[in-house]
LUMBARO-433513 format. One record per residue: x, y, z of N, C-alpha, C in turn; residue number from 1. Coordinates in steps of 0.02 Angstrom, whole numbers, padded with zeros to 5 digits, always signed. Each point is the difference from the previous one (the first is absolute). Layout:
// LUMBARO-433513
+--------+--------+--------+--------+--------+--------+--------+--------+--------+-----+
|   n.c1 |   n.c2 |   n.c3 |  ca.c1 |  ca.c2 |  ca.c3 |   c.c1 |   c.c2 |   c.c3 |   k |
+--------+--------+--------+--------+--------+--------+--------+--------+--------+-----+
|      X |      Y |      Z |      X |      Y |      Z |      X |      Y |      Z | NUM |
...
+--------+--------+--------+--------+--------+--------+--------+--------+--------+-----+
***
This chain:
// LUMBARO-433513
+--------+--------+--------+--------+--------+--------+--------+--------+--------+-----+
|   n.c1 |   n.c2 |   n.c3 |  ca.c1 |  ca.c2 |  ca.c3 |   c.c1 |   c.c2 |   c.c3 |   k |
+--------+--------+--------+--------+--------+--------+--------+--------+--------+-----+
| -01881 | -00144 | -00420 | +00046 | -00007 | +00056 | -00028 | +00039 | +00059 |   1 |
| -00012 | -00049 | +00076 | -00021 | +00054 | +00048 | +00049 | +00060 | +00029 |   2 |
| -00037 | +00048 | +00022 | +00050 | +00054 | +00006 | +00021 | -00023 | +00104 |   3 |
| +00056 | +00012 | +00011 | +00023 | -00031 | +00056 | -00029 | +00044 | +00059 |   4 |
| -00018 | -00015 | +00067 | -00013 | +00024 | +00039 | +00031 | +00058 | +00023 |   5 |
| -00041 | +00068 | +00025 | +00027 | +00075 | -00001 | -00011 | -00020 | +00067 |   6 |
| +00060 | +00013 | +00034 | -00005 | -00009 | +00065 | -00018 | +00090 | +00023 |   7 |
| +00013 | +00040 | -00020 | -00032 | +00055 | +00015 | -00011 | +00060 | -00047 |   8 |
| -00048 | +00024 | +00011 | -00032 | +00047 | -00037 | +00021 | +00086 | +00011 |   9 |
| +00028 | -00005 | -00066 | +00038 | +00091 | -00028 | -00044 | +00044 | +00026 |  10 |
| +00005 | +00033 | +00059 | -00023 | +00070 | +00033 | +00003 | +00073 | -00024 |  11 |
| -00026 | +00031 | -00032 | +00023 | +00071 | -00028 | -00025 | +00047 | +00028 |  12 |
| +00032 | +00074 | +00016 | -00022 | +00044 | +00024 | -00071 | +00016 | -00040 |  13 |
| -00055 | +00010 | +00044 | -00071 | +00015 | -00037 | +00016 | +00068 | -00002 |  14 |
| -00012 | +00009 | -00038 | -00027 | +00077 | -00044 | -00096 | +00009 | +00033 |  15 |
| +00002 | +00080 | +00067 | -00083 | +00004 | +00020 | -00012 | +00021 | -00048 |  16 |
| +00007 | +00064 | -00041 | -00041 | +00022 | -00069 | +00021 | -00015 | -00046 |  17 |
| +00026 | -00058 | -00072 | +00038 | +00007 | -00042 | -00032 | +00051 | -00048 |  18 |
| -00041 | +00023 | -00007 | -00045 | +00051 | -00042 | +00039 | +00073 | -00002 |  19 |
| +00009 | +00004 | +00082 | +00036 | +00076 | +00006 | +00094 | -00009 | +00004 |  20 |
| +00010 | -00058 | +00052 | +00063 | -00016 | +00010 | +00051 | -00018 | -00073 |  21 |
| -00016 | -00024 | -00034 | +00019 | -00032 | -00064 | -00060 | +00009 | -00073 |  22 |
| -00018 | +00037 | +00004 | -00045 | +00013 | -00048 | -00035 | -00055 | -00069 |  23 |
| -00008 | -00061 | +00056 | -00043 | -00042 | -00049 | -00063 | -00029 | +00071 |  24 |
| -00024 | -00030 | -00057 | -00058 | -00036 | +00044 | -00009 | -00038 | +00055 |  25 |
| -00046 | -00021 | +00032 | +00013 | -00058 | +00053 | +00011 | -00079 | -00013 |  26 |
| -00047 | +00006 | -00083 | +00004 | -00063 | -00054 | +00073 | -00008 | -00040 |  27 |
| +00028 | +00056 | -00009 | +00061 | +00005 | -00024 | +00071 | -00035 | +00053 |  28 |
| -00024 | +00042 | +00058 | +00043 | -00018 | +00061 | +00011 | -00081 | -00002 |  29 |
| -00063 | -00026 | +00002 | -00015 | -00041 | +00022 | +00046 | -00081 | -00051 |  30 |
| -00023 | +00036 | -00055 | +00032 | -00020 | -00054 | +00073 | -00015 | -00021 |  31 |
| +00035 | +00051 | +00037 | +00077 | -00006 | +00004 | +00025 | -00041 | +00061 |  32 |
| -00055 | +00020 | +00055 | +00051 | -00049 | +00064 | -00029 | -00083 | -00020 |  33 |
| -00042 | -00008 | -00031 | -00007 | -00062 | -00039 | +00050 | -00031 | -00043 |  34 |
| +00003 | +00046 | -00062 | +00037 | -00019 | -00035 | +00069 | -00003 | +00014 |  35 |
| +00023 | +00033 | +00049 | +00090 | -00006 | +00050 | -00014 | -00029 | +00030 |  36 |
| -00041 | -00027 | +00031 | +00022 | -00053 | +00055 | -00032 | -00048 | +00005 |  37 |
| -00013 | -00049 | -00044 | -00037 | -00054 | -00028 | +00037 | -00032 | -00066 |  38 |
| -00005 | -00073 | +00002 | +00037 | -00022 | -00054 | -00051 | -00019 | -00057 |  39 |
| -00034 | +00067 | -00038 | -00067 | -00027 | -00048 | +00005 | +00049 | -00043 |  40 |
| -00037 | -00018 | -00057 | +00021 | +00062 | -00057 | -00042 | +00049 | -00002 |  41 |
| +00023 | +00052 | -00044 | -00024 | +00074 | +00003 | -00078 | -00012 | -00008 |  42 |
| -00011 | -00044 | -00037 | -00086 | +00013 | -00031 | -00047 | -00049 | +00093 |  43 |
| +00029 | -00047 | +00021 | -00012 | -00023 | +00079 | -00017 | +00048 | +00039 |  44 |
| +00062 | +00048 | -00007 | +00023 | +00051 | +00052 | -00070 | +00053 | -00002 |  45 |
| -00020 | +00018 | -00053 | -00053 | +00038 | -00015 | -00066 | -00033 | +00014 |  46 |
| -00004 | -00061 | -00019 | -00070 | -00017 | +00016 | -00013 | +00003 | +00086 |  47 |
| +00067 | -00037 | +00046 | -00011 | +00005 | +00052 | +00007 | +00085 | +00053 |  48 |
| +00022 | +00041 | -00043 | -00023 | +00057 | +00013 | -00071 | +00044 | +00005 |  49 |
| -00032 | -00057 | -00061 | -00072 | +00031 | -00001 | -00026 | +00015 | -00057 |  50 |
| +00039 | +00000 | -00060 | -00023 | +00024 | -00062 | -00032 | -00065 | -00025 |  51 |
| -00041 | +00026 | -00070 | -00023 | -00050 | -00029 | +00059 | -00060 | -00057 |  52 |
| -00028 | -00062 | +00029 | +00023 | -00058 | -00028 | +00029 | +00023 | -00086 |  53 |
| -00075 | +00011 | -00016 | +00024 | -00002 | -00095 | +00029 | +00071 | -00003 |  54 |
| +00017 | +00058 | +00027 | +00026 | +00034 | -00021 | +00075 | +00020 | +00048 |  55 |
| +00019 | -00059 | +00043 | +00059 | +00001 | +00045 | +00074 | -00014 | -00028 |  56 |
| -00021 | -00039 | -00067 | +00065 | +00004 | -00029 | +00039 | +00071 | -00050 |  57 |
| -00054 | +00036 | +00003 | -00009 | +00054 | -00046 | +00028 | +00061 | +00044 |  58 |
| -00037 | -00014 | +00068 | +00005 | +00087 | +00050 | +00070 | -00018 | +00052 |  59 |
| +00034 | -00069 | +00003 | +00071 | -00005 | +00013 | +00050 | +00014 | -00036 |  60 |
| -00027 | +00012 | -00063 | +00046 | +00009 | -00030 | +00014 | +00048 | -00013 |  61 |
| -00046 | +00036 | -00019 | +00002 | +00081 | +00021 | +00030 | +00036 | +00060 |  62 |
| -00021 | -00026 | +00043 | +00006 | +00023 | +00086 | +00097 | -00017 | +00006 |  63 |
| +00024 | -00015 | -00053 | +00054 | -00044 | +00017 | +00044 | +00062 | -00055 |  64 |
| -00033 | +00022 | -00048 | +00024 | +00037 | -00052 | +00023 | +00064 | +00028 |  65 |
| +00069 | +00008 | -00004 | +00012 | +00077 | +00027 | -00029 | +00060 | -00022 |  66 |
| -00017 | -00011 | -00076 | -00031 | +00074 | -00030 | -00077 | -00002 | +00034 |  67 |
| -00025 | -00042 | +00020 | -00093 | +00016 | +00002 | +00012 | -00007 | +00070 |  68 |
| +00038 | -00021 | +00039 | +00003 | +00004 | +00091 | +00048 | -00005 | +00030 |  69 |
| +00045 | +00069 | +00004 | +00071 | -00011 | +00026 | -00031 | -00007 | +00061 |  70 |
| -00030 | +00054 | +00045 | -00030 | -00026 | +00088 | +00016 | -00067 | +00009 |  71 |
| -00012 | -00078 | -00037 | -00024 | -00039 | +00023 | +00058 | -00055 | +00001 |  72 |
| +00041 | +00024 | -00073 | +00085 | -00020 | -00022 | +00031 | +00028 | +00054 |  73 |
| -00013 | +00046 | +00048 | +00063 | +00044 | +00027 | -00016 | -00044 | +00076 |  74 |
| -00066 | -00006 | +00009 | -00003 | -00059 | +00067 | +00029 | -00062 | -00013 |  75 |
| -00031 | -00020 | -00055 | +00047 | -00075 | -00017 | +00063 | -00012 | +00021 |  76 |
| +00035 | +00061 | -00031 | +00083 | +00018 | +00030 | -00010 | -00014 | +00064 |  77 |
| -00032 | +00045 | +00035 | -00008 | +00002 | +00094 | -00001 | -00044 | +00029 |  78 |
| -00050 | -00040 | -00034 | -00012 | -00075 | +00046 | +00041 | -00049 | +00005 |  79 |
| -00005 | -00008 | -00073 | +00091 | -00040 | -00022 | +00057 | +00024 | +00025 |  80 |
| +00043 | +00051 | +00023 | +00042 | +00023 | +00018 | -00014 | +00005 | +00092 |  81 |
| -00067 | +00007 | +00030 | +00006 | -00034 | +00069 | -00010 | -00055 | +00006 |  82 |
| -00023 | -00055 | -00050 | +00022 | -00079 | +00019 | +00091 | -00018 | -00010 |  83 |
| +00005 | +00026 | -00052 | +00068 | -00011 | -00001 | +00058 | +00018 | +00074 |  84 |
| -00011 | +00045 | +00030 | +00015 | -00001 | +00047 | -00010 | +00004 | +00061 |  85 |
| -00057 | -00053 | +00003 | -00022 | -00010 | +00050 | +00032 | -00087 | -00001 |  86 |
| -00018 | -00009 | -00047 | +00016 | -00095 | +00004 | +00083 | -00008 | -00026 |  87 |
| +00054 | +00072 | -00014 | +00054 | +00006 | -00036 | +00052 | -00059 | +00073 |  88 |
| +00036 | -00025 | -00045 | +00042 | -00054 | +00030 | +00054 | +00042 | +00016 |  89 |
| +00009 | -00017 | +00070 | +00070 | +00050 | +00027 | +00047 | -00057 | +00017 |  90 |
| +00060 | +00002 | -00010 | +00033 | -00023 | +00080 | -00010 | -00003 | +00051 |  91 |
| -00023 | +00054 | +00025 | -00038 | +00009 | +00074 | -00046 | -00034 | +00013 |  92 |
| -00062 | +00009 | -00054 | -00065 | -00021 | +00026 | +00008 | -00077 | -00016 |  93 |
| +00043 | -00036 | -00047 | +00006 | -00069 | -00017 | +00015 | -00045 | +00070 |  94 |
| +00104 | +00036 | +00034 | +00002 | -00033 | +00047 | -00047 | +00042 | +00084 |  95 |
| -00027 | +00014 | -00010 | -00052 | +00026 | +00048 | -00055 | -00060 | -00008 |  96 |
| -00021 | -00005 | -00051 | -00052 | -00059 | -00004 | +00003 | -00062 | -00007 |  97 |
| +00079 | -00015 | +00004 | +00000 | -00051 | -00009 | +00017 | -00025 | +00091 |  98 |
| +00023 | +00062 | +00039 | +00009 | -00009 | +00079 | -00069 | -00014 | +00021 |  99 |
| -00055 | +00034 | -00024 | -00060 | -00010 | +00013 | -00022 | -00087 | -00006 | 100 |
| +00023 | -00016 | -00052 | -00027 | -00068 | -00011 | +00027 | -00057 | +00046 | 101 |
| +00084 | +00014 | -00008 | +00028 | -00012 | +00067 | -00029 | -00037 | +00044 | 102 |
| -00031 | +00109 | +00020 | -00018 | -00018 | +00094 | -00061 | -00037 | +00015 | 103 |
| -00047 | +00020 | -00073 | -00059 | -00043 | +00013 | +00006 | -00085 | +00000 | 104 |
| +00039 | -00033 | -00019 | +00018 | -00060 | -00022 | +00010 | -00033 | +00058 | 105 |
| +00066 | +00035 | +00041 | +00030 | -00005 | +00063 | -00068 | -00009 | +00065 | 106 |
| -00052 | +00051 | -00021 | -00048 | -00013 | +00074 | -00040 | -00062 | -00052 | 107 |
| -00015 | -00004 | -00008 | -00031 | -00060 | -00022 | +00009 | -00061 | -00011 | 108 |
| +00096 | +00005 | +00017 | +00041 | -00071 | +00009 | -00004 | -00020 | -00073 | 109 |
| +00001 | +00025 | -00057 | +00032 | +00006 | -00063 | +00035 | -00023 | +00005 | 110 |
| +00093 | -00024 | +00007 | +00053 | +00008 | +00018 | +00042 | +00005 | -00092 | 111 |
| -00052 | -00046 | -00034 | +00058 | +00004 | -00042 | -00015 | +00036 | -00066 | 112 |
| -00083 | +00042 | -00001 | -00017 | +00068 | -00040 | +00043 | +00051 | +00050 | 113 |
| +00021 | +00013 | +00059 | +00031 | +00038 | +00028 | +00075 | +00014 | -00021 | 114 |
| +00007 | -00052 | -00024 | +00078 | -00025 | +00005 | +00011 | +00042 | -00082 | 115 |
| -00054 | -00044 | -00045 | +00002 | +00007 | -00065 | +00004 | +00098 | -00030 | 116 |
| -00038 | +00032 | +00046 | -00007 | +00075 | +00000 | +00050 | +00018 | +00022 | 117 |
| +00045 | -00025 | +00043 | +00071 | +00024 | +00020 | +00045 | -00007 | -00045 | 118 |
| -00018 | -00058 | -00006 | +00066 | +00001 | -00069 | -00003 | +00026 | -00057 | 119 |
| -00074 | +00029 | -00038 | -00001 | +00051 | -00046 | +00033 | +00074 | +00039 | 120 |
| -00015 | +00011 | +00057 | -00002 | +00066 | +00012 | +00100 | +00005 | +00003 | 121 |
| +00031 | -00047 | +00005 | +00059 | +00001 | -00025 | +00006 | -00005 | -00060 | 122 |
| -00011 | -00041 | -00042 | +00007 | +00007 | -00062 | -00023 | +00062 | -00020 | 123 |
| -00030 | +00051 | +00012 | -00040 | +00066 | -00036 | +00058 | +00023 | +00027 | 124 |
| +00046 | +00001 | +00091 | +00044 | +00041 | +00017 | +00066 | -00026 | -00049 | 125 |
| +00011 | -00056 | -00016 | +00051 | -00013 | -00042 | +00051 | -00039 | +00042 | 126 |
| -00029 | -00018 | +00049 | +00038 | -00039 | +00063 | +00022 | -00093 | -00043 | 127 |
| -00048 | -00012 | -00037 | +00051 | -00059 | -00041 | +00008 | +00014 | -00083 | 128 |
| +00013 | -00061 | -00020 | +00008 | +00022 | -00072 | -00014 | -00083 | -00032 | 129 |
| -00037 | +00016 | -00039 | -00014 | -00073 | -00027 | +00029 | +00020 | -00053 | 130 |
| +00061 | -00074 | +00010 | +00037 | -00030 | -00073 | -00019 | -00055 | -00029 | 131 |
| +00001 | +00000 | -00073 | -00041 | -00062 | -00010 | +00079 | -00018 | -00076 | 132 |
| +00020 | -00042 | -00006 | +00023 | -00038 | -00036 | -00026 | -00027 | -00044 | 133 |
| +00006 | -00017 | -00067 | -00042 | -00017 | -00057 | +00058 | -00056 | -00050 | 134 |
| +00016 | -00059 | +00004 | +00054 | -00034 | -00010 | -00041 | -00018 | -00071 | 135 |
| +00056 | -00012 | -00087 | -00025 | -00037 | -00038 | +00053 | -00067 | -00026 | 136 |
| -00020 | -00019 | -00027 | +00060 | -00072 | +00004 | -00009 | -00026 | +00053 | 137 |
| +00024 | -00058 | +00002 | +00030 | -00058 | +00052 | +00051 | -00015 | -00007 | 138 |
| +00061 | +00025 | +00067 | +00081 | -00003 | +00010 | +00004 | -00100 | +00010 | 139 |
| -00079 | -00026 | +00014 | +00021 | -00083 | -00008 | +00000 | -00028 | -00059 | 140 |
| -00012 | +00041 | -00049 | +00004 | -00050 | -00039 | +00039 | +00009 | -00051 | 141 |
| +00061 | +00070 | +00035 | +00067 | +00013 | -00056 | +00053 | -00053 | +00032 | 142 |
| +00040 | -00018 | -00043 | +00061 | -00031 | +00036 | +00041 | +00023 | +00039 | 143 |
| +00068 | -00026 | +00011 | +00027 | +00060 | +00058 | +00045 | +00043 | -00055 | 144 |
| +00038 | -00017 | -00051 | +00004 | +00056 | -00064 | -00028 | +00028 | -00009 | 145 |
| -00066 | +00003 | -00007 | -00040 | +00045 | -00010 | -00009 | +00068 | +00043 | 146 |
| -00012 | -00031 | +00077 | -00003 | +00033 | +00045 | +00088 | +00049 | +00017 | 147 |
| +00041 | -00042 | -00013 | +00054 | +00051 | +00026 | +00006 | +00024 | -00074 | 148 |
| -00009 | +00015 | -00061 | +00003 | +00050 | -00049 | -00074 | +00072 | +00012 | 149 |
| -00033 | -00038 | +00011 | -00051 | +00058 | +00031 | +00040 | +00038 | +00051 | 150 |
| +00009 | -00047 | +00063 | +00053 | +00061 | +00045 | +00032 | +00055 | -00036 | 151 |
| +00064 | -00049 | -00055 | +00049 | +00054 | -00025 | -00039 | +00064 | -00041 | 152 |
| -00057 | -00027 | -00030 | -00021 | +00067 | -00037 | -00049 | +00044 | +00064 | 153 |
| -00024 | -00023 | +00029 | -00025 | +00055 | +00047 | +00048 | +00057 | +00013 | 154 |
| +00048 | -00018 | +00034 | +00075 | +00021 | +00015 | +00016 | +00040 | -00034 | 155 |
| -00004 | -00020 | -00071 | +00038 | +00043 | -00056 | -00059 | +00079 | +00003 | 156 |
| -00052 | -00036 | -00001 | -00059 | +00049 | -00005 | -00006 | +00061 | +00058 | 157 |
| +00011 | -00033 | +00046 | -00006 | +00031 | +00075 | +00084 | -00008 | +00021 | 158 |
| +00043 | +00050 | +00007 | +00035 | -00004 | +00022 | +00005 | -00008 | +00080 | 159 |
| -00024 | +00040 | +00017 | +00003 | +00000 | +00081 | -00039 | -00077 | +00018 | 160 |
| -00006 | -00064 | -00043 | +00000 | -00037 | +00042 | +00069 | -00046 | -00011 | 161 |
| +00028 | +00023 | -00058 | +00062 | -00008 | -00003 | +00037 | +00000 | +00051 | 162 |
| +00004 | +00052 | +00040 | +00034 | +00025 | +00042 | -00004 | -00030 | +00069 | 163 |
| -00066 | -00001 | +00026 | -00025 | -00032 | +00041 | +00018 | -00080 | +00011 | 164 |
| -00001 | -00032 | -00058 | +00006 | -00079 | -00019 | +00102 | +00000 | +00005 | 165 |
| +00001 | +00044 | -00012 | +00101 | -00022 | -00019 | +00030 | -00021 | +00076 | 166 |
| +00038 | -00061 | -00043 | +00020 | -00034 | +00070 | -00024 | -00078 | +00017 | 167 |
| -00075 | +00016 | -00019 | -00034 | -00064 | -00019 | +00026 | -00040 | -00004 | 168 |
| -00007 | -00066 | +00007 | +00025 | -00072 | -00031 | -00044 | +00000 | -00050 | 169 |
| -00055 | +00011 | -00046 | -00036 | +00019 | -00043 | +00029 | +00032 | -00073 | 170 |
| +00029 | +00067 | +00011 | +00032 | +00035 | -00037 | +00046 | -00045 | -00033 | 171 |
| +00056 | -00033 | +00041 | +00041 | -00045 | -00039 | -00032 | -00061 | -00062 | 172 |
| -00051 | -00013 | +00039 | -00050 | -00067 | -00035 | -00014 | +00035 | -00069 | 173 |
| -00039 | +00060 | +00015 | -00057 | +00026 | -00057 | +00076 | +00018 | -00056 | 174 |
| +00052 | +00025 | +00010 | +00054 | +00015 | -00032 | +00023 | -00057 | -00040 | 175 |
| +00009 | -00072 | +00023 | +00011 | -00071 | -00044 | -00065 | -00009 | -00037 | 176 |
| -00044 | +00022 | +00025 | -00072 | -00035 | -00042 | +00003 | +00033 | -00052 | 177 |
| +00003 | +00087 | -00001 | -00037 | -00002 | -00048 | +00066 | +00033 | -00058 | 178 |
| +00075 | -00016 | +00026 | +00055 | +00019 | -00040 | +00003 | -00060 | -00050 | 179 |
+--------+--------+--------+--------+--------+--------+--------+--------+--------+-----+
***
């Protein structure tokens, strides 16, 4: 399966010395902002760091092991924990970007990707409400007994539409039908 187009590429604060700053290597470093911010696996992550091929599935796994390299587990955390909120989904930043898309749409005579971003950015504010109805049976193809005994038991079930319905020319009907 192809992997879908990254429209942009995860930025991380560089670490100038990770040797002194974080007390692992520059191959190590290198290794974690790979392996966080790339969608490829640990033993990938290592080769394209620099280590050797036949022994990359071996020294990720290690490098990954808290007892033989917490330094390198404790960046993992780091990196992972500033992507997370850097790309973290707000309210804010959602309808903020979605005004963005908006406005870009709008100069470009978009009108109806413009339109379409407006009306999410209500829906995110809660400005409509989609109801959706889900009907089973067909009321055509009960008789009309049928249909005014369904009434009466709804009724019975739901009072308050009891209540609502009384008075009806209905009520009297469903009362001969189904007595």
């Amino acid at each position: 399966m192809p992997k879908s187009k990254q429209t942009h590429k995860p930025k991380l604060d560089v670490v100038a010395n990770p040797r002194t700053e974080k007390q692992i290597t520059p191959k190590q470093e290198e290794f974690c902002r790979i392996y966080c911010s790339e969608d490829i696996t640990q033993t990938e992550a290592a080769v394209r760091a620099g280590y050797s091929p036949a022994s990359a599935h071996a020294i990720a796994s290690q490098l990954l092991n808290g007892r033989n390299f917490p330094h390198v587990v404790v960046r993992v955390r780091e990196i992972k924990s500033e992507l997370a909120r850097k790309y973290e989904v707000t309210f804010e930043n959602h309808v903020q970007k979605l005004a963005q898309l908006r406005d870009t749409a709008i100069e470009n005579n978009n009108y109806s990707a413009a339109v379409s971003a407006e009306k999410y950015r209500g829906q995110a504010a809660g400005l409509y409400i989609d109801r959706k109805e889900i009907l089973h049976g067909k009321i055509d193809q009960m008789s009309r007994d049928e249909v005014l005994r369904e009434i009466k038991r709804l009724q019975e079930e739901f009072p308050g539409l009891a209540a609502v319905g009384a008075g009806n020319v209905i009520d009297a009907e469903v009362a001969d039908v189904v007595d």
